[in-house]
C-alpha positions in Angstrom: -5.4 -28.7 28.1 -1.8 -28.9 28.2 -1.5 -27.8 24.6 -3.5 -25.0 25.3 -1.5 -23.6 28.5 1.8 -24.2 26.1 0.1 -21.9 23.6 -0.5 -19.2 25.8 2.9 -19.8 27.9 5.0 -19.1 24.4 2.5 -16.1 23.7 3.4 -14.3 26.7 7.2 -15.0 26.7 7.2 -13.8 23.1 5.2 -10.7 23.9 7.6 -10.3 27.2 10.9 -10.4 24.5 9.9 -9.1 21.8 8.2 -5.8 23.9 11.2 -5.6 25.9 13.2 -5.3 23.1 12.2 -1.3 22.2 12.9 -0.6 26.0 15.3 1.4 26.3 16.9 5.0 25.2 17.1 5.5 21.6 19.3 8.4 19.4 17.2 9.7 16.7 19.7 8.7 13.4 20.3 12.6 11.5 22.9 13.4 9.3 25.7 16.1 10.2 23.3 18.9 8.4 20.1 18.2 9.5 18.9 20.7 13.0 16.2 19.3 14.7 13.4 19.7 16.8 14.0 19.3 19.5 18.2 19.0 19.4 19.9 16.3 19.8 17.1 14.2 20.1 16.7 10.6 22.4 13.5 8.9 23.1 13.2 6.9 26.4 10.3 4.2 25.9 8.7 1.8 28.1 5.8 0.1 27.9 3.8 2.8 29.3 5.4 5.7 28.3 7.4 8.0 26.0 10.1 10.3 27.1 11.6 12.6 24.3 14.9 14.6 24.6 17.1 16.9 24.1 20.3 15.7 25.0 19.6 14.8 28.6 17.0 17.6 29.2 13.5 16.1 29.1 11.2 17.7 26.2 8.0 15.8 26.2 6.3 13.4 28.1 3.3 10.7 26.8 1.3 7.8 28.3 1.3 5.0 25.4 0.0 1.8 24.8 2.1 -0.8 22.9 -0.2 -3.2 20.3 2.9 -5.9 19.6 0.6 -8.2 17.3 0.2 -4.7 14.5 3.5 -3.1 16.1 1.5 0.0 17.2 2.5 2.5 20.0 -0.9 4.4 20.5 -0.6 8.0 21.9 -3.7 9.9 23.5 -7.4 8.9 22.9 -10.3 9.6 20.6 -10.0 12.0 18.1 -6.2 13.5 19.3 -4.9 9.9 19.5 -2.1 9.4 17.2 -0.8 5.7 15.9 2.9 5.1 15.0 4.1 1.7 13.5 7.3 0.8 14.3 10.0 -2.1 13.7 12.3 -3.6 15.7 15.1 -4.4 12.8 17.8 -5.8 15.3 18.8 -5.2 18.8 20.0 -1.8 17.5 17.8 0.1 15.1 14.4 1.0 15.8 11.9 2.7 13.1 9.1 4.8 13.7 6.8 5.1 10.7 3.3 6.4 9.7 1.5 8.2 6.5 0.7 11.4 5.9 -0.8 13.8 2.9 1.7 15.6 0.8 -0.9 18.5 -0.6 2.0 19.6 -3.1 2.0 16.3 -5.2 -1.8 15.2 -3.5 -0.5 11.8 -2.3 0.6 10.0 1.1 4.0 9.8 1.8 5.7 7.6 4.1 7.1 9.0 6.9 10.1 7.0 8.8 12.1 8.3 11.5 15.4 6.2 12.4 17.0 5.2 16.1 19.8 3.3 17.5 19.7 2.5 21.0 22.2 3.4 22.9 24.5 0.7 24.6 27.0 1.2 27.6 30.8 2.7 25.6 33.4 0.6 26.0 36.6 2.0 27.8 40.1 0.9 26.9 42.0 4.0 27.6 42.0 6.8 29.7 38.9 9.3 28.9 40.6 12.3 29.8 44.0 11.8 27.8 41.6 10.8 24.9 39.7 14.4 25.0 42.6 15.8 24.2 43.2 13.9 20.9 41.9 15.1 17.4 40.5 12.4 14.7 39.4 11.6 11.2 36.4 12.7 10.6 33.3 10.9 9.0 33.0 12.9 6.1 35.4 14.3 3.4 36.0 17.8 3.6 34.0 20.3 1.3 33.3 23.7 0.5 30.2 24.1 2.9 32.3 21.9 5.7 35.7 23.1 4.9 37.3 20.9 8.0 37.4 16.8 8.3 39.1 16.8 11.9 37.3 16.0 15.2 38.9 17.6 18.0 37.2 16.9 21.4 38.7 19.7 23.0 39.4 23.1 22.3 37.7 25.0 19.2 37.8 24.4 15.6 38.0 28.6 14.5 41.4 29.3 13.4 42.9 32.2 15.9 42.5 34.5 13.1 38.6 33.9 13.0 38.2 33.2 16.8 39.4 37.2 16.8 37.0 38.2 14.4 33.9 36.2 15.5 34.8 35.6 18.8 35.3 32.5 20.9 31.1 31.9 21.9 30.9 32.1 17.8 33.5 28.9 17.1 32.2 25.4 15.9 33.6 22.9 18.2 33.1 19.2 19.4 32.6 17.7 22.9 33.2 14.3 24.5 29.7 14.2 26.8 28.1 11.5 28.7 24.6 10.1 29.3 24.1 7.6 31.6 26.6 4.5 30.5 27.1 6.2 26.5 29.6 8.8 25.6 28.7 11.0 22.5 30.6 12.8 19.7 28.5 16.5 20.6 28.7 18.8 17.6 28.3 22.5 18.5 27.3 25.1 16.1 28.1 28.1 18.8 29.3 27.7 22.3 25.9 26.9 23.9 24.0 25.4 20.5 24.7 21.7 20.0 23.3 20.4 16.4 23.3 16.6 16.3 25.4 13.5 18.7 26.8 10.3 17.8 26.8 7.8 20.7 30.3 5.8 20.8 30.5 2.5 21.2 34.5 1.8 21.8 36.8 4.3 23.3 40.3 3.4 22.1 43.9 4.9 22.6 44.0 5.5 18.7 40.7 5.1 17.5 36.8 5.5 18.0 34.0 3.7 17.1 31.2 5.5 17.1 27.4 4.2 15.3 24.2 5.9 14.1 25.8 7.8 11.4 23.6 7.6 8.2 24.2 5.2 5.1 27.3 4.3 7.0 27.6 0.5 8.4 27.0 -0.4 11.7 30.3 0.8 13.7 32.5 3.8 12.2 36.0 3.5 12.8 37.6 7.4 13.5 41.1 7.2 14.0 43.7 9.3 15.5 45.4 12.1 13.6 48.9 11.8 14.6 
């Protein structure tokens, strides 16, 4: 008898860790070319519901229910339920993943949509001074993305353009907040953003920001002096 309470004491811890660990707010992982539906997109799961995102405007709401032992959230009922797997990889990255027909090549194709949860930034120097700074970019300048500069305040059009196009027509990059998280905030135009990187460190020189794709965990952007 003691055995058997045991057993079903470690079941229900385990189910209480391991189902606590995909609650939370998650970033959906896109690279810097990639637009969205909607933009700028964050999950917020519990283990009743899921909240999407766009930024901090709430999109869509759903009533779920979590099957840990086949890593199942369940959405809706009967014949407009819908079933994703997902995967907890580590306390960061979460995977959402499920099958569906590709009529082109008539075969099923796996479907995988990436997240990092977001975790409180880390503060070492003073947020407004360090909105004023510009820094290294991710990605190596090209033809299609002719700049490889980050500056958080301010637009990235030369004058001779921003006369042209106009100032609501500049690219340009913002230092916003949700909840405990800053974010790198790409925008397109002056009221379009296109995709967010949370940052983890905040430092006098350097960022470190994480969810950028087929990058490691933390990217270290630093200063341009």
């Amino acid at each position: 008898m003691k055995k058997s309470i045991f057993l079903v004491a470690s079941f229900f811890c385990f189910f209480q860790i391991y189902s606590q660990s995909f609650i939370g707010k998650w970033v959906l992982i896109v690279d810097d070319d990639t637009y969205t539906i909607p933009v700028c997109s964050m999950i917020h799961l519990t283990e009743k519901k899921l909240k999407t995102y766009s930024f901090d405007s709430l999109y869509s709401e759903h009533t779920i229910r979590v099957d840990t032992v086949n890593r199942m959230i369940k959405q809706g009922i009967g014949k407009k339920e819908i079933r994703y797997n997902y995967l907890v990889k580590d306390s960061l990255t979460l995977e959402f993943y499920y099958t569906v027909f590709d009529e082109e090549k008539s075969e099923n194709k796996m479907v995988t949509w990436r997240y990092k949860k977001l975790i409180p930034t880390q503060i070492n120097y003073s947020v407004a001074k360090f909105r004023k700074k510009r820094f290294h970019h991710f990605y190596s300048s090209s033809f299609t993305r002719p700049s490889n500069e980050i500056k958080l305040s301010g637009l990235m059009c030369s004058s001779e353009v921003e006369k042209i196009r106009g100032k609501e027509s500049c690219k340009r990059y913002r230092l916003e907040k949700i909840d405990k998280t800053y974010f790198v905030v790409y925008y397109w135009k002056e009221n379009n953003k296109q995709w967010m990187f949370p940052v983890a460190e905040i430092n006098e020189d350097h960022m470190l920001i994480y969810g950028v794709p087929e990058k490691k965990e933390f990217v270290r952007l630093n200063e341009i002096k």
